[in-house]
C-alpha positions as CSV (number, residue, x, y, z in Angstrom):
1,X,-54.5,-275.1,62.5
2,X,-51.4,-273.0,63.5
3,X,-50.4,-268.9,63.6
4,X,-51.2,-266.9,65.9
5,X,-54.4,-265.6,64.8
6,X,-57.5,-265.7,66.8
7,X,-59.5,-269.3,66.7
8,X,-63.1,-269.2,66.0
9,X,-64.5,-271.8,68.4
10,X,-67.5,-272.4,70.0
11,X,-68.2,-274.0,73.9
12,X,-69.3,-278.3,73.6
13,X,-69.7,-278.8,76.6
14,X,-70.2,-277.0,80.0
15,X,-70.3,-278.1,83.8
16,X,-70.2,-277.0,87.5
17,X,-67.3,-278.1,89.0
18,X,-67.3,-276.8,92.3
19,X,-69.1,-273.5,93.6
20,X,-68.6,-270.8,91.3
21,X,-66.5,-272.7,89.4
22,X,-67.1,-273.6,85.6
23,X,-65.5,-276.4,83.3
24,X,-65.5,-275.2,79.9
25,X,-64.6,-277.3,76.5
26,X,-63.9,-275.3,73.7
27,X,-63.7,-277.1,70.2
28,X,-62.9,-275.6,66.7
29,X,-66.4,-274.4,64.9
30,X,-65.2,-276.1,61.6
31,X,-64.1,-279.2,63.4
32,X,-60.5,-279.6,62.6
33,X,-58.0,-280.4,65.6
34,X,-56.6,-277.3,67.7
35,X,-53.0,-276.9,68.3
36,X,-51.1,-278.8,70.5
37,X,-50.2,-277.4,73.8
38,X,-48.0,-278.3,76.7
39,X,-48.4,-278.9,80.8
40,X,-49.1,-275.4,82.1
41,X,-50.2,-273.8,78.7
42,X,-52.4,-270.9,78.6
43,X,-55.3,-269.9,76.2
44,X,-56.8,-266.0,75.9
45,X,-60.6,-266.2,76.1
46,X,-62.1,-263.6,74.1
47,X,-65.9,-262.7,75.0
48,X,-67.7,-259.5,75.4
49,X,-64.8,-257.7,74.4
50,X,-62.5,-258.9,77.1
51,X,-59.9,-261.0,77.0
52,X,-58.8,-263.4,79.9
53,X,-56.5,-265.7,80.1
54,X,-57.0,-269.4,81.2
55,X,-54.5,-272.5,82.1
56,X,-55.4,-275.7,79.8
57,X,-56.7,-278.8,81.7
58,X,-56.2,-282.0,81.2
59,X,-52.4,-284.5,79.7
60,X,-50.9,-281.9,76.9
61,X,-51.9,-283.9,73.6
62,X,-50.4,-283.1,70.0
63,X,-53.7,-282.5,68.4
64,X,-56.5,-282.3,70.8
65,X,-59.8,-282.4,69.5
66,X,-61.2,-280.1,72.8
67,X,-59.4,-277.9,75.5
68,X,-60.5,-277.7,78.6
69,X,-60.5,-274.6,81.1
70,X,-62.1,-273.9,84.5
71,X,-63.3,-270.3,85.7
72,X,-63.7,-269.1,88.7
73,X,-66.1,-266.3,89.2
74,X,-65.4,-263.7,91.6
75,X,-67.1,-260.9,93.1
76,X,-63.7,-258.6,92.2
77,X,-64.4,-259.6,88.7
78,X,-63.4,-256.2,86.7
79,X,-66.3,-258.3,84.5
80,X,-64.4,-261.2,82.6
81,X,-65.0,-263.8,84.2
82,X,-68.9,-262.5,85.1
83,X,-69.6,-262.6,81.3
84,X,-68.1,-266.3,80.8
85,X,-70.8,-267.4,83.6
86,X,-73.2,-265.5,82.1
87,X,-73.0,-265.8,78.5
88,X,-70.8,-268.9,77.9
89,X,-72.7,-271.8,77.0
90,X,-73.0,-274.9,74.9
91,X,-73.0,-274.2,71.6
92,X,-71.7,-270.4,72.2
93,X,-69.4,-269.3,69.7
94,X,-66.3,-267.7,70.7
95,X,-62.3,-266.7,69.9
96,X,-59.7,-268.3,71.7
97,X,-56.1,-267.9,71.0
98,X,-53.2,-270.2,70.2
99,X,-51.5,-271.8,73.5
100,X,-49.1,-270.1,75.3
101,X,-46.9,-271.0,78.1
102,X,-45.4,-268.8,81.1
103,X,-45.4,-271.6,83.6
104,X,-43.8,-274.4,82.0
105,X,-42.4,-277.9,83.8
106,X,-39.0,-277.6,84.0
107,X,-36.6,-280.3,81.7
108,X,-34.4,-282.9,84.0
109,X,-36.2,-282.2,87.0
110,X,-35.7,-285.4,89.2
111,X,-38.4,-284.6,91.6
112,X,-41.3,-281.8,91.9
113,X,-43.4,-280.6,94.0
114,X,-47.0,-279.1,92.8
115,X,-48.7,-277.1,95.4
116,X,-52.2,-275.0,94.6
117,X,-54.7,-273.1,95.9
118,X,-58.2,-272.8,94.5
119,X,-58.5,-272.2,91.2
120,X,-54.4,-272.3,90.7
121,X,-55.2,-276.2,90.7
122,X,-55.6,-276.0,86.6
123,X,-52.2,-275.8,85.2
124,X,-50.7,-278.0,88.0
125,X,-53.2,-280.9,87.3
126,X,-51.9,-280.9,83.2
127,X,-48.5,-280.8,85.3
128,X,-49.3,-283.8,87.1
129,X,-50.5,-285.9,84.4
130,X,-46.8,-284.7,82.5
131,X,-44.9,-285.9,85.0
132,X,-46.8,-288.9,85.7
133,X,-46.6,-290.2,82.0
134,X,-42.8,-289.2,82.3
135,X,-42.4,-291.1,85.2
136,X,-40.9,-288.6,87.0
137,X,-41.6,-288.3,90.8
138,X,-43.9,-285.6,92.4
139,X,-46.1,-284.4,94.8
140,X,-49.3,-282.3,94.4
141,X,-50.7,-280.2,97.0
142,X,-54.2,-279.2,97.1
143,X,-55.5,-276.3,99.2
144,X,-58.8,-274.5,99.3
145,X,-61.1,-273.2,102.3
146,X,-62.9,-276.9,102.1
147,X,-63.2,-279.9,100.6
148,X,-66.5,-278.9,98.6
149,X,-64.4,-276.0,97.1
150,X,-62.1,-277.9,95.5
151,X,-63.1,-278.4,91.9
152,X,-62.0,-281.7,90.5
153,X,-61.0,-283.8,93.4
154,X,-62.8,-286.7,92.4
155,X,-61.2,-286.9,88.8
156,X,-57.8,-286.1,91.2
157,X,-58.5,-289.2,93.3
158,X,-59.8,-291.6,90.4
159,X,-56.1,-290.4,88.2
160,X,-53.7,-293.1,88.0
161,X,-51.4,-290.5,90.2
162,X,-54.1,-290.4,92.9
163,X,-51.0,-291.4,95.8
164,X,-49.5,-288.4,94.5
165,X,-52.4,-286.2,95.4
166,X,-52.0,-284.3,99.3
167,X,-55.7,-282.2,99.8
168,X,-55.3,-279.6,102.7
169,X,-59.3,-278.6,103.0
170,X,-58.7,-275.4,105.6
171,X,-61.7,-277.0,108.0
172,X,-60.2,-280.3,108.0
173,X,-56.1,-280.1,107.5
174,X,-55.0,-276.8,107.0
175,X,-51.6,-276.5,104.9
176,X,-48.6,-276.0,106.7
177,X,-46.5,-274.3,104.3
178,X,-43.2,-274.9,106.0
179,X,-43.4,-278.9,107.0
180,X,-44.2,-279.4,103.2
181,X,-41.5,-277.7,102.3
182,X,-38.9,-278.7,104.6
183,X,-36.7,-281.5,103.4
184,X,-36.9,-281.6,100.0
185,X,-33.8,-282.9,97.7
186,X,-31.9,-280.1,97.1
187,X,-32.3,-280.5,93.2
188,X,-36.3,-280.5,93.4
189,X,-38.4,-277.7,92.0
190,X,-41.9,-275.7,93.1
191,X,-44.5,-275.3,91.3
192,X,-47.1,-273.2,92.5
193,X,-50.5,-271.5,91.5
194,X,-53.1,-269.7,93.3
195,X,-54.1,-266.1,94.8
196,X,-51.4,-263.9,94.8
197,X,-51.5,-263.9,98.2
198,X,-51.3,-267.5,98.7
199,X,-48.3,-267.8,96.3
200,X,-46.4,-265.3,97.8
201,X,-46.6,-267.3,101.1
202,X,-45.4,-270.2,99.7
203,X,-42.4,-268.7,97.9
204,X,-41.2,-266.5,100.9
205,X,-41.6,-270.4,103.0
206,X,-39.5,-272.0,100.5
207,X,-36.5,-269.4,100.5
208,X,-36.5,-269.0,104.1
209,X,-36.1,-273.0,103.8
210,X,-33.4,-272.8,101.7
211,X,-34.8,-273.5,98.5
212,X,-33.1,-272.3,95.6
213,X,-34.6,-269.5,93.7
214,X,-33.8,-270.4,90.3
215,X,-36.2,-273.8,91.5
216,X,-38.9,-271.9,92.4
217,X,-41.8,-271.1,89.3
218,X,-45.1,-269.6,90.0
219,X,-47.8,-268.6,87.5
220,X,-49.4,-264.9,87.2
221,X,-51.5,-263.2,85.0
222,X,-50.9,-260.0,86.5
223,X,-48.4,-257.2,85.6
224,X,-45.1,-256.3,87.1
225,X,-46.1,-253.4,89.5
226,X,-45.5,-250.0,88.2
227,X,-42.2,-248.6,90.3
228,X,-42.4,-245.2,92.0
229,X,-39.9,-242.7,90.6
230,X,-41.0,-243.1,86.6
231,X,-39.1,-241.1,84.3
232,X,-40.4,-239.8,81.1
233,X,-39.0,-240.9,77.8
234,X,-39.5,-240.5,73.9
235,X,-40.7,-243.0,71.1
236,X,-40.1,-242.8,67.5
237,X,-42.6,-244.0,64.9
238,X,-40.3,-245.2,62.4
239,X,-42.4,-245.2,59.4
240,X,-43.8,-242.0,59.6
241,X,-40.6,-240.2,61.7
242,X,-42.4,-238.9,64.3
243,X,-41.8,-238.2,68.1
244,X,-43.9,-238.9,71.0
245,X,-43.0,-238.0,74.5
246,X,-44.4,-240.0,77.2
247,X,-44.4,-238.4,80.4
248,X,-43.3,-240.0,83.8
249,X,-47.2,-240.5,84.9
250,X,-48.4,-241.9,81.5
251,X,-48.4,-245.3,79.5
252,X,-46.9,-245.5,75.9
253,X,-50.1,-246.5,74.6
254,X,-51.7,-243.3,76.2
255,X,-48.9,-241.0,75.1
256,X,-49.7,-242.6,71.2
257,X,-53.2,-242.2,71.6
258,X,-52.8,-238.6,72.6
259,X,-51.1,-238.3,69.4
260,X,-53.6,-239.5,67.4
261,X,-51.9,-243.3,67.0
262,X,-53.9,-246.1,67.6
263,X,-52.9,-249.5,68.4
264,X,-54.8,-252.5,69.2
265,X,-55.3,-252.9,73.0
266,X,-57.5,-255.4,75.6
267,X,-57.1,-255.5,78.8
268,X,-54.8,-252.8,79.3
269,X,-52.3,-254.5,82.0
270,X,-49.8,-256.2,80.0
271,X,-51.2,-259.7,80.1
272,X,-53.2,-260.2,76.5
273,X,-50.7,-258.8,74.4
274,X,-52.9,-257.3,72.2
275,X,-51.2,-254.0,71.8
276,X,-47.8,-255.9,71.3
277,X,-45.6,-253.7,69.0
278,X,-42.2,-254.5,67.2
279,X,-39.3,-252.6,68.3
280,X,-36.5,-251.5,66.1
281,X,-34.1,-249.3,68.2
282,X,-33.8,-249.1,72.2
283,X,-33.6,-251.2,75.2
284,X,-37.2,-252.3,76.9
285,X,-38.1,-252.1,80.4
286,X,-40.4,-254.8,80.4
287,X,-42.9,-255.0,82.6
288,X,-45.5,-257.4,81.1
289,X,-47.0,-261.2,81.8
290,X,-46.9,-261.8,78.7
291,X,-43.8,-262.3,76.7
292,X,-42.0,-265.1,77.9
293,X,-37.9,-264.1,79.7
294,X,-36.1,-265.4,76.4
295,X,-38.5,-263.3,74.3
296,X,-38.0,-260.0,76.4
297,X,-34.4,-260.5,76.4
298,X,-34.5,-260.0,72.9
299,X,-35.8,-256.6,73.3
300,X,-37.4,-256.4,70.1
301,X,-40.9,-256.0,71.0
302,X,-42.4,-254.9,73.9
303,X,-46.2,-253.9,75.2
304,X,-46.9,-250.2,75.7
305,X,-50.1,-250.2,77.8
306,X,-47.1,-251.3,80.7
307,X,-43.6,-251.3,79.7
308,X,-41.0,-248.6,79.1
309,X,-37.9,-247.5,78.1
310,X,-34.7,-248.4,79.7
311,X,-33.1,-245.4,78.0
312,X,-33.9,-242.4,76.8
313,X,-35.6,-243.3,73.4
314,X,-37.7,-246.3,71.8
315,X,-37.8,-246.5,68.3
316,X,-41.4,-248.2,66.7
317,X,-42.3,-250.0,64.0
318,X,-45.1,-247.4,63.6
């Protein structure tokens, strides 16, 4: 089973993990393995027609039979994650993309350091069992407002890199950001998930303690924010010759839709890539989570419900 097309797959097996937290595995409906994925992978969840995106749990495998995903149900839902509690059950069919990977473990590493906060624990813990089967030295840092919201500490503490595991419950040992991060080998690398909130704490500890940018990697499925001071510019439908402005306080994909062009879109923010379109001519401001760095560099595609033009003009593929 390879390609990018959507996966028909249905849910085998569902369970409460923590509160308001749901373990999910998702198996092919005709049976055959799913693709292989790697430690910090990513799957889009599609359900009620929206599409979210979820971090793989578990050691990456080749051929896995099942993946495995957790989701967190919040009351800012904008409604994804409300209809997975709701309508996600076993035996509930749904599409699932191929794995993708924004947050990968860095090559060569000789020590890392995991640190999560709620929900951000599911890409670190397919981290943690990477590195452990590497061998390679780590730490993982758990952090959540108590121990009985942390989903899957007692699969954490029965792992066979249990006196790896640090849990920082805030009503028993709140985490102190900066001892944590203080002392570290200079060649080590961070690893963190969690709120934004949360992550941006941790990042802004680590440079003021001399870390290294280029060793710091966080996960987001959120969009680069839109700058002020947007500037209008013009795309090209190749195929048909046409030309569409887009003005300074409107998206690509509006400014086609005005037009009467319609392009495949989801969730609107740059994160399912849904609406990704190939570009033949022009220089992209990308502003998505969704195309990896090497593949924006290219600047061959880009996704118009976010990003824009670096210059004047954008020629489509349209």
């Amino acid at each position: 089973m390879t390609g990018t097309r959507p996966i028909e797959a249905r849910i085998a097996a569902r369970a409460s993990v923590a509160p308001d937290i749901c373990a999910l595995e998702i198996e092919a409906r005709d049976g055959t393995p799913l693709p292989a994925f790697d430690a910090g992978a990513h799957i889009d969840v599609h359900v009620d027609g929206f599409v979210r995106q979820y971090s793989l749990l578990g050691a990456p495998c080749a051929a896995p039979a099942r993946y495995r995903i957790a989701v967190l149900k919040t009351a800012a839902s904008r409604g994804g994650s409300e209809a997975v509690h709701a309508r996600l059950q076993a035996g509930s069919a749904l599409r699932i993309s191929v794995p993708r990977n924004l947050f990968p473990l860095q090559p060569q590493s000789p020590w890392s350091l995991l640190v999560a906060g709620g929900i951000g624990i599911t890409p670190l813990l397919s981290m943690a069992a990477a590195l452990h089967a590497a061998g390679s030295p780590f730490e993982l840092h758990y952090c959540a407002r108590s121990r009985g919201a942390m989903a899957f500490v007692d699969e954490l503490l029965r792992s066979p890199f249990a006196r790896a595991v640090h849990l920082h419950p805030d009503d028993e040992a709140a985490f102190d950001a900066a001892r944590v991060l203080a002392g570290r080998p200079g060649d080590a690398r961070l690893y963190v998930c969690g709120p934004q909130g949360f992550m941006d704490h941790v990042l802004h500890t680590a440079k003021a303690a001399g870390w290294d940018e280029r060793r710091l990697h966080h996960e987001s499925f959120q969009p680069v924010a839109a700058a002020h001071g947007d500037r209008g510019f013009e795309l090209v439908a190749a195929r048909s010759g046409r030309r569409i402005a887009v003005a300074a306080n409107e998206t690509a994909l509006q400014a086609l839709r005005r037009e009467g062009i319609e392009i495949a879109s989801s969730c609107e923010q740059g994160v399912c890539g849904s609406c990704l379109t190939p570009v033949l001519e022009g220089r992209v401001e990308h502003r998505d989570a969704f195309l990896t760095a090497q593949e924006q560099a290219l600047h061959d595609q880009f996704l118009p419900c976010c990003s824009r033009a670096l210059g004047e003009v954008l020629t489509l593929d349209l």
